[in-house]
GUGU-973523 format. One record per residue (C-alpha): x negated, y negated, z negated; residue in one letter. Coordinates in Angstrom, 3 decimals. Example, Ala and Ser with C-alpha at 12.3 -4.5 7.8 and 13.67 -1.06 7.14 Angstrom:
2
{drengu {-12.300, 4.500, -7.800}, A} {drengu {-13.670, 1.060, -7.140}, S} 
***
This chain:
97
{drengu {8.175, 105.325, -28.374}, X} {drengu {10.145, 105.870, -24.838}, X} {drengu {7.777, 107.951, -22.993}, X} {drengu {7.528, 107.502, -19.081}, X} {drengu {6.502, 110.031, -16.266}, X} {drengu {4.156, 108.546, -13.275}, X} {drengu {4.685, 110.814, -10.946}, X} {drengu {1.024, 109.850, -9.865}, X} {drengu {-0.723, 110.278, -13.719}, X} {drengu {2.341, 111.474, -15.386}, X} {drengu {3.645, 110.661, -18.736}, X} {drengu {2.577, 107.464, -20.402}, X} {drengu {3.717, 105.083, -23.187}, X} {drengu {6.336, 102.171, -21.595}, X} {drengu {4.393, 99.586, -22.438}, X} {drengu {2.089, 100.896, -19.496}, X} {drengu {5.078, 100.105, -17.144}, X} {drengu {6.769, 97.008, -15.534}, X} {drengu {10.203, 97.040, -14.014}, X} {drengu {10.879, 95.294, -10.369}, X} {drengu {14.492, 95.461, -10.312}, X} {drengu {16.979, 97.530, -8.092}, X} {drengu {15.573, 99.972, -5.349}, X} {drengu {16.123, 101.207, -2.169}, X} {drengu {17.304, 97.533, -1.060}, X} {drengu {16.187, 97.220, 2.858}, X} {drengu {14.894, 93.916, 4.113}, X} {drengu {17.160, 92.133, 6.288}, X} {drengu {16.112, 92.810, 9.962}, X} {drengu {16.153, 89.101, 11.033}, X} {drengu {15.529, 87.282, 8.133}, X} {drengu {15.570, 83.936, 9.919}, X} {drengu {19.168, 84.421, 11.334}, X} {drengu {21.057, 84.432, 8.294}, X} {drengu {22.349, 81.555, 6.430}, X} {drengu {21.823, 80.091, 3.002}, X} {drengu {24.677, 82.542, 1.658}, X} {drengu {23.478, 85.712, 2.981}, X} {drengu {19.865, 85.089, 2.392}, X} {drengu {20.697, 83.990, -1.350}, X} {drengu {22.906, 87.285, -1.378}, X} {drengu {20.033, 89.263, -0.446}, X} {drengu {17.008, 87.794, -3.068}, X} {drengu {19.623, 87.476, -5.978}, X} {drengu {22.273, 89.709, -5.962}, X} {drengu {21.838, 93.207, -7.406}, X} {drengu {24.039, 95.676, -8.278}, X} {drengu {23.262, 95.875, -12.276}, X} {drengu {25.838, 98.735, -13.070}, X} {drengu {25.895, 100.756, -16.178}, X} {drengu {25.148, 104.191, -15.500}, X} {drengu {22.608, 105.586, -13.592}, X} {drengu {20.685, 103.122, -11.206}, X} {drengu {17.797, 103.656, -9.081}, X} {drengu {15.036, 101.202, -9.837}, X} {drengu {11.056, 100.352, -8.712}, X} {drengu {8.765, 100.169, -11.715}, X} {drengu {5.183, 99.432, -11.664}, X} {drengu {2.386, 101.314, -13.433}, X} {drengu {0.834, 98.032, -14.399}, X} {drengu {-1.277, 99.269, -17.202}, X} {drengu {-2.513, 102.882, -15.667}, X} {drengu {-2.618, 103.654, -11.903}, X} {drengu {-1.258, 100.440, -10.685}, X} {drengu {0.961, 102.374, -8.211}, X} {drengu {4.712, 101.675, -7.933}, X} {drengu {7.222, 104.278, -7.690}, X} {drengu {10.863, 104.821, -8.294}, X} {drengu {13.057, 105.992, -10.858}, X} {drengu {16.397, 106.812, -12.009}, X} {drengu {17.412, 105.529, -15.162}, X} {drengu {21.019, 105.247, -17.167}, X} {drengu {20.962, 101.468, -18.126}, X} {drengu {23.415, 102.304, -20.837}, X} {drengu {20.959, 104.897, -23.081}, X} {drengu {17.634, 103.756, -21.861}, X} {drengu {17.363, 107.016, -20.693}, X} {drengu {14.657, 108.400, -17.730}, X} {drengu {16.382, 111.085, -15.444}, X} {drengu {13.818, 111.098, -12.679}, X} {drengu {10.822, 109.584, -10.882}, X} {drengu {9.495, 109.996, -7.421}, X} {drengu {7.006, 108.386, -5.354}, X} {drengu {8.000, 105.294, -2.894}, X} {drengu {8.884, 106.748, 0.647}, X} {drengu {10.109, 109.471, -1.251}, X} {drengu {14.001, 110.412, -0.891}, X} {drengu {16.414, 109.190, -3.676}, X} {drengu {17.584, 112.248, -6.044}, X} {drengu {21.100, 112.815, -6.636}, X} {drengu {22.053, 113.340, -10.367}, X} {drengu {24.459, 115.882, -11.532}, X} {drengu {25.452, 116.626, -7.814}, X} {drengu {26.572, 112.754, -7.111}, X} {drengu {24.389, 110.967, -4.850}, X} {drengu {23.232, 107.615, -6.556}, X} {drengu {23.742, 104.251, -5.099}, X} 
***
């Protein structure tokens, strides 16, 4: 069983958790000035690299809290979690997109 740390209850089964996709992605500052491109562009594109990617997940089954994490999408693998607000980690000395 992958094991998950909450940085608010710490580690917990992953079937406690629920991922929201891609993180750190800002809201667009005037949402009604963009057209149909941009705005699908911003709901539906995401960057959905192999590697490490920084992503929200949701402690659905525990504290109910969201935070964020690093993860490598290729080995399923956990590097870090922080709280939301909190500055994105760099892994290995590279700073993450």
């Amino acid at each position: 069983m992958l094991l998950v740390t909450c940085p608010y209850c710490g580690p917990r089964p992953e079937i406690e958790f629920h991922c929201g996709g891609e993180a750190h992605i800002a809201r667009p500052a005037e949402p009604a000035g963009l057209d149909d491109q941009a705005w699908s562009e911003f709901l539906f594109v995401r960057t959905n690299r192999k590697g490490v990617q920084a992503e929200r997940w949701l402690h659905q089954h525990g504290c109910r809290r969201w935070f964020n994490a690093l993860r490598d999408t290729a080995s399923d693998r956990f590097l870090a979690t922080y709280e939301m607000g909190a500055p994105r980690p760099s892994a290995g000395g590279e700073e993450l997109r």
